[in-house]
C-alpha positions in Angstrom: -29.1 13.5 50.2 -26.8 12.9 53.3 -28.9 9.8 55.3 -30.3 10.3 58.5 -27.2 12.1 60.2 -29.3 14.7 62.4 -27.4 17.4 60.2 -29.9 16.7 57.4 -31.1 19.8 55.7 -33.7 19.6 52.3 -35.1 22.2 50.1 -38.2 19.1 49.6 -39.4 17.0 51.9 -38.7 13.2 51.4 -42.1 11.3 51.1 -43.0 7.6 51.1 -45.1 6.8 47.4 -46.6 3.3 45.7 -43.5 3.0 42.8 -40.3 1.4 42.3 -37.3 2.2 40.2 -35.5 0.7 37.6 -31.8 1.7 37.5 -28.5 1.1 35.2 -25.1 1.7 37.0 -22.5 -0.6 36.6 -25.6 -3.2 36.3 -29.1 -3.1 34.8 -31.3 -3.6 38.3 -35.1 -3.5 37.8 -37.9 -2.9 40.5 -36.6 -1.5 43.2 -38.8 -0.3 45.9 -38.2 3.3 46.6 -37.8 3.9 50.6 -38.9 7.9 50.0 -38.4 10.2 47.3 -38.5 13.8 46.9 -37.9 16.4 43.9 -34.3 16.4 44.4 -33.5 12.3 45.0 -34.6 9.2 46.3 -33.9 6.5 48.8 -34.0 2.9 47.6 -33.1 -1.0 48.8 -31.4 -2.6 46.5 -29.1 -5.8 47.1 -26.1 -4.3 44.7 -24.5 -1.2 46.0 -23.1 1.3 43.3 -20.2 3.0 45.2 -20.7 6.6 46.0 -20.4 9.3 42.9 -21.4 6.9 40.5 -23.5 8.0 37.9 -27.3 6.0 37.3 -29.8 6.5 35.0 -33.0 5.8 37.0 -36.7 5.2 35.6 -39.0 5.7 38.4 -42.1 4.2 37.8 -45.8 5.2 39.8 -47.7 2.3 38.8 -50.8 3.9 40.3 -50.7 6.6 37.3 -49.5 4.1 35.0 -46.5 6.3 34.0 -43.3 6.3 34.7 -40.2 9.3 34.4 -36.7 9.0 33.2 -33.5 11.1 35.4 -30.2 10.9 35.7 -28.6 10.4 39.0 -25.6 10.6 41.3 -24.9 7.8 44.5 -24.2 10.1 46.7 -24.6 7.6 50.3 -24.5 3.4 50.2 -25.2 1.0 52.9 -24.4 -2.6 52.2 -24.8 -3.5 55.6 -28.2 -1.8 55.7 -30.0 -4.4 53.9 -28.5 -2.7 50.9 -29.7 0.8 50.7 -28.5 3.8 48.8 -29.2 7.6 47.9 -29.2 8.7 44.8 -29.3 13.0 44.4 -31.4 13.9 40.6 -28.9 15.8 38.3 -29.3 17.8 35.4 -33.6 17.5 35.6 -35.4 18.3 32.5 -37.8 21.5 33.7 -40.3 18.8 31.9 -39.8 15.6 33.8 -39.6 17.6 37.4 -42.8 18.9 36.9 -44.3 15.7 36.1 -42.7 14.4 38.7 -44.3 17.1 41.4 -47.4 16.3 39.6 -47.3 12.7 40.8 -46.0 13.9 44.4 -48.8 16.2 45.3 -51.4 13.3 45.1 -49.4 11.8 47.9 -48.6 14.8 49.8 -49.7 17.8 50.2 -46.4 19.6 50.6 -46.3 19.5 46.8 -49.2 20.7 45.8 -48.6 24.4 46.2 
């Protein structure tokens, strides 16, 4: 993920979804609303920034499905002044855990259902 630069190219669209994310950088930071999301990161608000290349291990939880998945993840944009926003690229996903996590995408949108 890059932000919103005009230059912006994704493999997956980024969608908005009903979950939050728990995440452990330099901190332990639970429930976090998730701005978008798509198979290869997410956006999030959160009012710590980790600086950019920082490793996070995120649990993103749909409470609608009453599940959650487990991924590791890499900063790769932060925005303090943005009301605290950052990117976060998915690294090293378990063919498992990204299906699952298509799974929950395609009841939002349709994109992922093929």
């Amino acid at each position: 993920m890059s932000g919103n630069n005009g230059n912006d190219i994704r493999r997956d669209p980024r969608i908005e979804v009903n979950a939050y994310v728990d995440y452990t950088g330099k901190e332990v930071l639970l429930f976090h609303h998730i701005e978008n999301i798509s198979l290869g990161g997410i956006s999030i608000k959160s009012p710590t920034i980790e600086a950019v290349g920082t490793a996070v291990e995120l649990v993103i939880n749909f409470p609608e499905f009453d599940d959650s998945v487990e991924l590791t993840g890499e900063v790769v944009w932060a925005r303090a002044e943005d009301e605290g926003r950052m990117g976060i690229k998915f690294i090293d996903v378990d063919p498992e855990i990204k299906a699952r996590l298509k799974l929950y995408l395609a009841k939002v949108d349709t994109f992922y259902s093929g």
